[in-house]
C-alpha positions in Angstrom: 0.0 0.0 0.0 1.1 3.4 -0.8 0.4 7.2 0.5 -2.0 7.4 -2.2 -3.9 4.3 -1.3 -3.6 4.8 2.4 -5.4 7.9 2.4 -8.3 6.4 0.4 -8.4 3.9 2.5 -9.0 6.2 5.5 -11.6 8.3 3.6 -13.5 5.6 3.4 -13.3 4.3 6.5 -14.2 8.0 8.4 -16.3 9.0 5.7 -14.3 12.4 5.0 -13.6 13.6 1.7 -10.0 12.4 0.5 -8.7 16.1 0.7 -9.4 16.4 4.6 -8.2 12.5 4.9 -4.8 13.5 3.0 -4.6 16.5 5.4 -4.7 14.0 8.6 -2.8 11.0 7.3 0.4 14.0 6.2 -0.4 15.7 10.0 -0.3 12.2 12.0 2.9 11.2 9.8 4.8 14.8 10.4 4.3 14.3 14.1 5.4 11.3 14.4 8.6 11.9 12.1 9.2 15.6 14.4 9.2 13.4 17.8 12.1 10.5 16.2 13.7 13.7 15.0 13.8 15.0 18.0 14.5 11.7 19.6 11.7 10.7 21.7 9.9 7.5 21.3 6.3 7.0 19.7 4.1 4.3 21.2 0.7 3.9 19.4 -1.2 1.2 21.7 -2.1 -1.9 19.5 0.1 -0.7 16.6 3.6 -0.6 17.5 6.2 1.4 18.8 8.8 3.8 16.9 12.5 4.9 18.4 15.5 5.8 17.2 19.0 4.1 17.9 22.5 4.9 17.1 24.9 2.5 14.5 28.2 2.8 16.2 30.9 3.8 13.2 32.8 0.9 11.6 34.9 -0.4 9.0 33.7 -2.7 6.3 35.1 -4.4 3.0 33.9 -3.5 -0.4 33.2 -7.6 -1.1 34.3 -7.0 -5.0 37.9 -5.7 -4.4 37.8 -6.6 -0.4 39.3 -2.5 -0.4 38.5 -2.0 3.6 35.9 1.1 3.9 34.8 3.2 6.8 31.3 3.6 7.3 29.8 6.2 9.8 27.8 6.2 12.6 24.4 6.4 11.7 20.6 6.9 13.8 18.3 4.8 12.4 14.3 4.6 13.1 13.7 1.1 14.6 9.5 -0.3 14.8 9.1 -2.7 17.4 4.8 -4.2 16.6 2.4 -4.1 19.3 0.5 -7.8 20.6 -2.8 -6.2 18.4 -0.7 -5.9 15.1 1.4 -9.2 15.4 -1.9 -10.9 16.3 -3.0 -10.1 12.8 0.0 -11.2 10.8 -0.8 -14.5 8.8 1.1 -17.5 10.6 4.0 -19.0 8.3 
């Protein structure tokens, strides 16, 4: 599912018109991207949970010429699903 889809498929489902559904869906995703910029943690009860952690810096090999490389430290968003969301997954 895309942007595009997602907010038709919230229009639908509140019965707003897709402008106003566009509007929240872009408002509820800024906010949440602000607070992980900012570094806080986002916890949406039966979804999930969104935080940030840090990638310490390291050295790698290119696995062509095995040249060694140095990579940065890096923040990266981790998503950790709530009980209600992994209840839903279909079972391998």
């Amino acid at each position: 599912m895309n942007k595009t889809e997602l907010v038709a498929k919230v229009a639908e489902a509140t019965g707003e018109t897709k402008a106003a559904a566009q509007k929240s869906v872009e408002a509820v995703l800024e906010t949440v991207a602000a607070a992980l910029g900012a570094g806080e943690k986002v916890d949406i009860l039966g979804f999930g949970n969104f935080s940030t952690s840090v990638r310490a810096a390291r050295t790698g090999r290119n696995p062509a010429t095995g040249a060694a490389q140095d990579f940065p430290a890096k923040t990266t968003i981790k998503f950790k699903p709530g009980k209600a969301l992994n209840e839903r997954l279909p079972k391998a």
